[in-house]
C-alpha positions, -999 to +999 in steps of 0.1 A: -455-667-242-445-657-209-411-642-207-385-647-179-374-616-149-341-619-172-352-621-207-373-587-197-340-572-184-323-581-213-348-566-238-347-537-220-309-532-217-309-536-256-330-502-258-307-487-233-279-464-242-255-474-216-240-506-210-258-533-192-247-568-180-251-592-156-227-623-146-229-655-121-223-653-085-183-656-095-182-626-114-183-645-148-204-623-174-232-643-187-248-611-203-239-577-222-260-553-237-263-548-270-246-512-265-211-531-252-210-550-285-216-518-307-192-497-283-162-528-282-173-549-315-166-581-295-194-614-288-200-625-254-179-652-253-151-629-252-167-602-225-171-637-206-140-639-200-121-630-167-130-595-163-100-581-142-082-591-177-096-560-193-087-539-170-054-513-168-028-529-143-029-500-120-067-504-112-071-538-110-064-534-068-091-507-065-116-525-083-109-555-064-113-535-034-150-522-043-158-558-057-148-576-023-170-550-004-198-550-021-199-593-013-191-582+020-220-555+025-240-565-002-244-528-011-240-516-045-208-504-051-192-476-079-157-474-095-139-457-121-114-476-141-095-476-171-112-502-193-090-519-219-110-513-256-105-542-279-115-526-309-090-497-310-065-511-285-064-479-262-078-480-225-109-455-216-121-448-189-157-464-174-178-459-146-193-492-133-219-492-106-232-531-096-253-546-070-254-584-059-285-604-059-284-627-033-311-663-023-327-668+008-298-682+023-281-651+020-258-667-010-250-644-037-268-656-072-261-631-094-251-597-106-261-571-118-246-539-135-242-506-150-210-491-174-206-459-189-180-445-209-168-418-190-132-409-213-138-377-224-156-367-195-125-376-175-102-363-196-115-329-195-120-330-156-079-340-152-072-309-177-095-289-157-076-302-128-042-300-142-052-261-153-065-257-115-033-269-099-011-249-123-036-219-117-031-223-081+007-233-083+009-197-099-009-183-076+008-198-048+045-183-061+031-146-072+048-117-058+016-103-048-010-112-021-040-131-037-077-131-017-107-146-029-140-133-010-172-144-007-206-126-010-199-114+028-164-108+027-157-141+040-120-158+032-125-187+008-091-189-009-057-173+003-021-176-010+010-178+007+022-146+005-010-133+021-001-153+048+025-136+054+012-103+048-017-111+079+010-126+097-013-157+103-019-191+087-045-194+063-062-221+082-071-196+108-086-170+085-108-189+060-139-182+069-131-150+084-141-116+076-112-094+058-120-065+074-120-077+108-087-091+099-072-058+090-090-041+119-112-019+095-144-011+110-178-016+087-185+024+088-147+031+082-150+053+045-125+029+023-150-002+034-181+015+024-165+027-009-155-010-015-184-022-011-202+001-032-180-005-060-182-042-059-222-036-055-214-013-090-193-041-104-163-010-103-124-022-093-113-005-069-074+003-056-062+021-025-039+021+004-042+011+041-019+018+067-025-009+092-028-006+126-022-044+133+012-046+115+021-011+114+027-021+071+016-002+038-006-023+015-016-014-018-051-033-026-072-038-056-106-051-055-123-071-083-157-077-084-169-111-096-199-119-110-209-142-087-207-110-060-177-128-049-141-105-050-113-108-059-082-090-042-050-087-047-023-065-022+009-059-017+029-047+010+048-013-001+058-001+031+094+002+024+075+023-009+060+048+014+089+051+035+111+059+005+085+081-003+086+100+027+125+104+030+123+119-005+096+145+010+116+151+044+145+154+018+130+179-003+113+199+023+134+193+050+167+210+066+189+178+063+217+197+094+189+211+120+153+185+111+135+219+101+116+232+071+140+247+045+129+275+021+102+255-002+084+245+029+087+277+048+070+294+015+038+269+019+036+277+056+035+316+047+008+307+024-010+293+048-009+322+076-016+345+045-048+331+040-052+325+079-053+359+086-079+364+055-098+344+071-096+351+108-090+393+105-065+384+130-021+398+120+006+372+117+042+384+120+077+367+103+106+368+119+140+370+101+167+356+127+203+359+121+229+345+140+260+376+155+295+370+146+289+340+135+318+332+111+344+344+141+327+310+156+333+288+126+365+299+119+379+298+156+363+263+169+359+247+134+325+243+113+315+212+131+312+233+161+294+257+142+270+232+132+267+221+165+257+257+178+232+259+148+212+223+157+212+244+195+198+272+178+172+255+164+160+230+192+156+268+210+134+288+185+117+255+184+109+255+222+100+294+221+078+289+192+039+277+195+029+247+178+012+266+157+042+284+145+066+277+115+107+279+123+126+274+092+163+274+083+170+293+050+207+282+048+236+294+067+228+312+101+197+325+088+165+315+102+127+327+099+102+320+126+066+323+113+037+332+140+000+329+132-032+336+149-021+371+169-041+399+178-067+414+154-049+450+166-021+456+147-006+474+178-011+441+195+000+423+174+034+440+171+035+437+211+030+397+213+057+394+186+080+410+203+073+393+232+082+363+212+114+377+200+125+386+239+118+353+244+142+339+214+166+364+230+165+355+263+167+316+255+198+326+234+219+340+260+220+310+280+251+286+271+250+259+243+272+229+252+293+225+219+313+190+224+327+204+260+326+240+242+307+266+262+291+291+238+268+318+242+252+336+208+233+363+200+210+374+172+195+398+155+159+394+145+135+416+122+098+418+123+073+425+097+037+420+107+015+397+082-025+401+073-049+394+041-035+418+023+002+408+021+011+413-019+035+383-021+055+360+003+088+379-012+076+413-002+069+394+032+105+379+038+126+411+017+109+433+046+115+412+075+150+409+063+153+448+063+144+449+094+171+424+112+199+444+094+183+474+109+185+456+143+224+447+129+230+483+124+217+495+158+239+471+178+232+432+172+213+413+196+184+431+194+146+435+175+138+460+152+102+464+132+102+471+097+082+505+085+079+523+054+106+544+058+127+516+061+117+507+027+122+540+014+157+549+029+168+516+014+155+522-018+175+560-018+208+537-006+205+514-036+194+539-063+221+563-050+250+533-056+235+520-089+239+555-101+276+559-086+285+530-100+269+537-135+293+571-133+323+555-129+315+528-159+308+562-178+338+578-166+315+608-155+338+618-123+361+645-130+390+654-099+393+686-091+416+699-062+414+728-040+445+744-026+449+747+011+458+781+028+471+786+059+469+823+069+491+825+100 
């Protein structure tokens, strides 16, 4: 017995696993598969029935829509609906594909058509979905700025507060190189060692100062596994600035801008081992300000100060830039020159030329708030090379020598020497031990009687 084009499609769709049927030109089903029966447990007088009926309220549009175009075009159509189960009363979701058949005369004759239960497919795509948007909600309000690179450092994904940190909309950097948006050039070091770590699946963290925004990021780079990266940056440029007060603070003069005593050490240090190096003397030059409390005390401290920011903005303009001038406290300064003559006797000569210089500037008027002042100093020398002991010995003997240039007048330079050294150590030895005899009551007073023979 031959069979029919239908009966063959209907013995077929009984072996299929998915849901097959077919219905007359006006949509009524005159066929379900064997699988629609199992899945629902319903006969076909009741899939017969209107079809929309089965359907959730909210889809019923939408499939209309497709069902209408597909008469229209006569092109198969596909929509997802929420299908109402009569079995266990819930509505699941279906995928239904279906393509009119249609006579010569162009009239639509029947249909035919695919369903599949799609529920827990669906299901798990809107959790997916739901996780993606909360993912991206989160990422969206972070603190931090949140990149996601391709294999060739191309923007793919960017939140808003990276926005802000390019200063430019996201829409005109997907698909953009990073590092041509922060101006980093492809044989700059930090991009090569970024890209070697991603290539060594390492994370990698630095800082960038960029030229662009003048702004301090801090970055980390993830590698994926994909050889996508992940970054994530923030800006911490009022960080670095902090940062960098707390240094000027520390090592800084706060009244006169100039290195104060810890900094002054680090630069002896260095024209220490300079002049190791070179073979060539450095000197330092202990500058004390004449008469100075006669100033403060007659025109007021803030006048003094006034005369000391002078002071400084002077040894600053006699000094090389080279050269180190530092404020110890008070009216105490030390001026320290590198890279002199590899003669000592040179060397002495080109430092005092220096400290006629500091001199000379010195005797020239400081305008003081309308107050014309004019200062001297007194400045001691000690000459600097590889073999310096220690940076106290350096600054003990350069202090020596200014009080010698105190002693012998003010406003003028004296050297230190040995002898120097040596007299002062008789002075101090010579008034420990005074002082130890009178602790000890050692003195005894004798008197001497006074003649006079005429």
């Amino acid at each position: 017995m031959v069979m029919s084009v239908d009966e063959h499609f209907r013995q077929l769709a009984d072996t299929m696993p998915h849901i097959l049927w077919t219905a007359t030109a006006d949509g009524t089903v005159d066929y379900v598969s064997k699988v629609y029966r199992d899945y629902t447990g319903v006969t076909l007088d009741v899939a017969s029935q209107s079809w929309t009926s089965a359907l959730h309220p909210d889809d019923v549009e939408r499939c209309l829509i497709h069902w209408n175009r597909s008469i229209t075009t006569g092109q198969q159509y596909y929509v997802e609906f929420r299908f109402h189960h009569i079995r266990t009363g819930e509505y699941r979701w279906q995928a239904v594909t279906a393509k009119p058949v249609r006579d010569e005369s162009g009239q639509i004759v029947k249909w035919y058509g695919l369903a599949t239960d799609i529920h827990e497919h669906k299901l798990a795509a809107e959790k997916a979905s739901e996780l993606a948007n909360r993912l991206d909600t989160t990422l969206e309000n972070m603190s931090d700025g949140f990149i996601v690179l391709d294999q060739a450092w191309r923007v793919t994904y960017m939140n808003r507060v990276s926005e802000g940190l390019l200063r430019k909309p996201r829409s005109d950097l997907l698909g953009k190189m990073i590092w041509n948006e922060l101006n980093v050039a492809p044989e700059n070091p930090t991009f090569r060692e970024c890209r070697r770590a991603v290539e060594e699946k390492r994370t990698v963290e630095f800082e960038y100062d960029s030229p662009i925004s003048s702004l301090w990021y801090e970055i980390r780079i993830y590698p994926g596994n994909d050889g996508g990266v992940s970054v994530y940056w923030r800006d911490i440029t009022e960080r670095k600035h902090a940062e960098r007060e707390i240094t000027r603070l520390a090592l800084e003069d706060q009244l006169t801008g100039l290195p104060n005593r810890q900094l002054l050490r680090d630069r002896l240090q260095h024209a220490v081992l300079l002049s190791k190096r070179t073979g060539c003397y450095g000197a330092v030059m202990f500058i004390d300000l004449d008469n100075f409390k006669t100033l403060n005390d007659t025109q007021g401290h803030h006048t003094g100060d006034l005369f000391l920011q002078c002071l400084a903005q002077r040894l600053s303009h006699c000094a090389r830039e080279i050269d180190t001038v530092a404020r110890l406290g008070g009216d105490e300064f030390v001026l320290v020159v590198e890279d002199l003559s590899s003669d000592a006797g040179d060397a002495a000569i080109q430092a005092e030329q220096i400290g006629e210089k500091i001199l000379a500037s010195l005797s020239r008027p400081c305008s003081l708030d309308g107050y014309q002042h004019i200062g001297t100093a007194s400045i001691g020398i000690t000459l600097l090379d590889g073999q310096t002991r220690s940076i106290d010995d350096l600054l003990k003997r350069a202090d020596m020598a200014m009080y010698r240039a105190k002693a012998a007048g003010r406003n003028g330079i004296r050297f230190f020497d040995p002898a120097m050294q040596t007299a002062i150590n008789v002075k101090f030895g010579l008034e420990t031990g005074l002082r130890e005899s009178l602790r000890n009551n050692l003195f005894a007073l004798h008197y001497q009687p006074q003649l006079d023979n005429e």
